[in-house]
N, C-alpha and C positions, 0 to 999 in steps of 0.2 A: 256418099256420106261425109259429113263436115267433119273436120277435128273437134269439134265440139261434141258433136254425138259418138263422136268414138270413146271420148274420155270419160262423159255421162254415166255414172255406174247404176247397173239396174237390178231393182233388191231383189225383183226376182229369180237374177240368176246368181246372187253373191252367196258365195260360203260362209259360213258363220263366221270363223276368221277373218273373211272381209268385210263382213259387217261390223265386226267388234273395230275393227281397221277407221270403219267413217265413224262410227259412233264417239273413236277417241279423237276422233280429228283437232277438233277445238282445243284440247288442252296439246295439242305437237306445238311444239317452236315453231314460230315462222307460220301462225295460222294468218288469214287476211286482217288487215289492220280493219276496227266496228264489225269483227264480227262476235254477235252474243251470245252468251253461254250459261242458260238454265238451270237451275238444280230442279232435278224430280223433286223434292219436296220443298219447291218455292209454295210461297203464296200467292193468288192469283190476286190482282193490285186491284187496290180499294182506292177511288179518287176521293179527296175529299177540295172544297174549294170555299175560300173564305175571300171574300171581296168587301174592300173596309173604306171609307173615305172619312174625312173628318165629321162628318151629321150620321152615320149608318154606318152601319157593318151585316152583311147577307153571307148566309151559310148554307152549303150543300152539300149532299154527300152521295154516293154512289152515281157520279158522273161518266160520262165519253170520254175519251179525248178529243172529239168532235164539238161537244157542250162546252169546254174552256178556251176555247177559238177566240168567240164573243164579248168573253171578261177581259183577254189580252187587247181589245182596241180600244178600250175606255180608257178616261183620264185617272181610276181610282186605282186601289194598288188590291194585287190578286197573288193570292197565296195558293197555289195548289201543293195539296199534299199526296202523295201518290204510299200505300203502303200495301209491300208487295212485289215479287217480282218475278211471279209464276206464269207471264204472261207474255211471251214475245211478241206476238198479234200489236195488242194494248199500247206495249214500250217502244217500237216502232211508231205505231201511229201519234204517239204522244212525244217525241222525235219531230215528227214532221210535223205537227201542231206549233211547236216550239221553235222549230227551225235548227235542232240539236244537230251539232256538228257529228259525223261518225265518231270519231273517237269519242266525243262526248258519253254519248248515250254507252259505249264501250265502257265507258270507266266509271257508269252511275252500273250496269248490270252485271259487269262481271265483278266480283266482293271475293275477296276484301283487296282496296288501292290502300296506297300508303297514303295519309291524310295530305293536300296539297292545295293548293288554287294556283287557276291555268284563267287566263285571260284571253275571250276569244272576241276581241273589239266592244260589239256590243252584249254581249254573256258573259258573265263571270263563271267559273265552275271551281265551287268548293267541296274538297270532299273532309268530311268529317268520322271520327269516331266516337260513336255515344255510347257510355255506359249504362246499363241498365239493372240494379239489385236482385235478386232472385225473390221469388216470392217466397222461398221457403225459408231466407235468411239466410242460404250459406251460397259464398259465392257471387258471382257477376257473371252478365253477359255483354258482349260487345257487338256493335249493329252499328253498319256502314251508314253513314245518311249523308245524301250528297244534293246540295243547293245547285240551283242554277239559277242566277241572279240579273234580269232584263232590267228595262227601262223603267215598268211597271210593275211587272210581277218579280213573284219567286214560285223556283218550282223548287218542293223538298222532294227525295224516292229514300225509303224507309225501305229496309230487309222485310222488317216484320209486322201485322197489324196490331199485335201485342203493344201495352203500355208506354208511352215516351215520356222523355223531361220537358218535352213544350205544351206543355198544359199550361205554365203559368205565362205564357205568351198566347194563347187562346184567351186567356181571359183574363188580359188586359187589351185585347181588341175588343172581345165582344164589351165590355162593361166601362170600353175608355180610358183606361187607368194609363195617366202619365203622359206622353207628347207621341206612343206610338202611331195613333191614327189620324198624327196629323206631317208625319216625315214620310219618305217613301220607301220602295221598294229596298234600297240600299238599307236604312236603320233598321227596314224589318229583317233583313239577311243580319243584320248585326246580333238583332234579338234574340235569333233561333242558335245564333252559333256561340254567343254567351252564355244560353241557356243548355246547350250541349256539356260546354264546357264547366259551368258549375256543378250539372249535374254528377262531376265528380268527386264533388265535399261529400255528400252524404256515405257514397261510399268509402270515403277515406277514413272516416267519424269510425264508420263500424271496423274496418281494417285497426285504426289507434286501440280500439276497447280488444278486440282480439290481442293484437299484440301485449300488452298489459296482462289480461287474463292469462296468455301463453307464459309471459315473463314469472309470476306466480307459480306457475306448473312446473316450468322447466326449474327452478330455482330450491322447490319444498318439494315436489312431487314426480321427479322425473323420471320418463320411460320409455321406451321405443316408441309409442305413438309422439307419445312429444314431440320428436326428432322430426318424425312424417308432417307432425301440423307446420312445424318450422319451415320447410321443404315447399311443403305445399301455399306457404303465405308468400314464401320469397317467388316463388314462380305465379304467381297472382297479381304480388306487385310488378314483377317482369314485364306482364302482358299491360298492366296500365301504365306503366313508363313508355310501353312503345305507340300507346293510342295516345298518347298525350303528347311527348314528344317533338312529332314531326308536325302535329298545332301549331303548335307555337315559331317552328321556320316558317311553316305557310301564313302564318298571321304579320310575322317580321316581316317577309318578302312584298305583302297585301299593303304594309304600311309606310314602306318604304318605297316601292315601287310606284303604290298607288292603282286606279283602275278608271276607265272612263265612265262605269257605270258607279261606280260609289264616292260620294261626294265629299270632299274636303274636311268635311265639316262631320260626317259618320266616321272618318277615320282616328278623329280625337278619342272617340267611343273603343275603337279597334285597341286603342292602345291600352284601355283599363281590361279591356278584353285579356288583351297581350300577357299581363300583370297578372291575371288570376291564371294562366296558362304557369308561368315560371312559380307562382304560388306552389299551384299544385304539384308541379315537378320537383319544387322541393320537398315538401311533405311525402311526396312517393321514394324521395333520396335518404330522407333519414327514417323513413320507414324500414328500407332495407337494411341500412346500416344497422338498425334495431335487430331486425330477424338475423341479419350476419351475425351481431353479436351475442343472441338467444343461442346459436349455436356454438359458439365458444363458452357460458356458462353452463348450458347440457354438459358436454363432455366435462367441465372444471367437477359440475357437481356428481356426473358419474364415476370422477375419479376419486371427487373426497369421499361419496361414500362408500367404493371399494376399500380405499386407506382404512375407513373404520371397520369395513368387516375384517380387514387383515390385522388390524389392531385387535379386534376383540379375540379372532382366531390365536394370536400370539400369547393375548394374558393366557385364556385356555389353556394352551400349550406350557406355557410358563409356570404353570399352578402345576399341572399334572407329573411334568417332566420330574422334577426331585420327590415327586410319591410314586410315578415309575421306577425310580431309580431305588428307593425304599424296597419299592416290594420286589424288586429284580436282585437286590441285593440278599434278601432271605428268602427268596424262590430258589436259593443255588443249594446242594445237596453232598454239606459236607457234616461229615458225622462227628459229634463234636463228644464221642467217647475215644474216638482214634487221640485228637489234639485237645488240649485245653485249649487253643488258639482258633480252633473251629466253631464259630458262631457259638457262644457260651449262650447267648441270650434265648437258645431255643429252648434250656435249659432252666428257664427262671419261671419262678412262679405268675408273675406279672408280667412276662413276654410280651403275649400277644396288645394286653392292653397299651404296655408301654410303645408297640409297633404302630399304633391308630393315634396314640397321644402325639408320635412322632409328626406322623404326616400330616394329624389335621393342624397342629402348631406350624407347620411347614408353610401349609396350604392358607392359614388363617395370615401368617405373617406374610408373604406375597401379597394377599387377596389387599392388606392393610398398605402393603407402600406403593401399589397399582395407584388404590383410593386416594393415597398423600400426592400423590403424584398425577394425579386429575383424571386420570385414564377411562373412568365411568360415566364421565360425562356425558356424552352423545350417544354412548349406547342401547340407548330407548329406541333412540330414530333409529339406530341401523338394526334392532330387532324389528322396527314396525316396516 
């Protein structure tokens, strides 16, 4: 028997435990460099391929990897979009279709890479992060999509077959719009990775109106949830400061470096690219400084309006204390036939009333230099 068949483990004699053992393999330190790692709940990959020259543009969908061979040896420029990555089968063979270095196809399937571009002579390999809106309006999602950039083609692989921001680069091939179908494969890589990258205004548009809206809340209306939206916006912006980001060294690195596959002349394009990258990263900068500072107005206005409930607590106390002290003083049980000196007033005809005349005079006069002295003012709010 070989060393090789000794070390071969065979499921049907492994223990549970030593199954759980290989099942976790992939994610141990130190697993083989290309090798890929599935999620059970991938999607199984949808090719889609668009082949454009300057007179025509042809469109397919639910291709091979074997069917995009064909487009790769013509002169026009071939876009495959691959969405999905439920498929190792599929992603191998579209690998070997491509000529995909191992680590390549490593770092298009295993998600999430930190955003980069890796220059492999004739392949460029860009990896990207695209935002994407929720459809319910609260929230984003974020979805690896990573270019591989040839002579001719581009191959995009997309996480998910759900909605993207390269819609408006579909249809400005299909309908011609602008100089796309007439530059190559390089401008169309520039296309897809500008349109990645804008596609993070819209969400910053709704993050500015949250924030505002929150600003309002926290400021007239604040309350433990408050706190929680504050919280939850700053760690929102967190996650797109880190997709954004490391863009933008990959884009500097692409522009200064430079690439053999992308031409001199698309790198000028790179650099408005570049531009809207630090755009956005500032807008993501004084977003947070915004929410940092939503949370130092919380607390300001949690603490003025405690001040006013102690304020109001106080006049209260203030009013009552010398009509406590009133009626503590003839609550006391001295008999006033022993002493003339012993509370004579229990003894008057008019006592009692003159005891009510005392304290509401008491009480009227407090109540009156509270009011001269502004103290009622904001007392609504801290009732409401």
């Amino acid at each position: 028997m070989s060393y090789e068949q000794q070390i071969e483990p065979n499921p049907a004699v492994l223990s549970p435990e030593e199954e759980d053992l290989f099942d976790y393999a992939y994610e141990q330190p130190g697993s083989i460099p290309g090798t890929l790692k599935i999620e059970d709940n991938a999607e199984i990959p949808d090719i889609v391929l668009i082949d454009y020259s300057s007179d025509r543009a042809n469109h397919a969908v639910n291709l091979t990897p074997e069917a995009c061979s064909k487009y790769l040896k013509t002169e026009s420029v071939s876009w495959v979009d691959v969405k999905g990555l439920g498929s190792e089968n599929i992603l191998q063979r579209l690998g070997k279709v491509f000529g995909l270095h191992p680590l390549v196809l490593e770092d298009i399937v295993n998600v999430p890479q930190r955003p980069k571009v890796e220059d492999y002579l004739e392949q460029l390999l860009i990896i990207t992060q695209m935002v994407v809106p929720k459809t319910s309006g609260k929230g984003f999602s974020l979805e690896q999509v990573s270019l591989v950039v040839g002579k001719n083609y581009v191959l995009t692989v997309q996480e998910y077959p759900e909605k993207d921001c390269l819609k408006p680069v579909r249809r400005r091939i299909k309908f011609n719009k602008g100089s796309i179908r007439d530059m190559g494969a390089d401008y169309l890589a520039y296309a897809l990775w500008d349109a990645i990258i804008d596609g993070f205004f819209p969400v910053l548009e709704i993050y500015g109106e949250k924030i505002e809206d929150l600003e309002d809340e926290v400021i007239f209306n604040p309350s433990n949830q408050s706190l929680a939206k504050v919280y939850q916006i700053k760690r929102e912006l967190l996650a797109l400061r880190r997709a954004i980001w490391p863009q933008r060294n990959a884009l500097n690195t692409l522009i200064r470096d430079g690439s053999s596959v992308i031409d001199p002349d698309v790198l000028v394009f790179l650099r408005d690219c570049y531009d809207h990258t630090v755009q956005i990263i500032d807008i993501i900068e004084t977003y947070r400084e915004l929410a940092s500072s939503l949370t130092d107005i919380y607390l300001s206005a949690i603490s003025n309006k405690m001040n006013e409930v102690m304020k109001l607590l106080t006049v209260i106390s203030s009013i009552f204390i010398p009509l406590t002290f009133i009626a503590g003083i003839y609550g006391m049980n001295f008999d006033p036939n022993v002493s003339p000196f012993n509370m004579p007033e229990l003894e008057w005809y008019w006592g009692y009333p003159f005891c009510w005349a005392l304290m509401l005079t008491t009480a009227g006069g407090l109540i009156l230099y509270f009011w001269r002295k502004g103290w009622f003012e904001n007392f609504s709010n801290t009732i409401k």
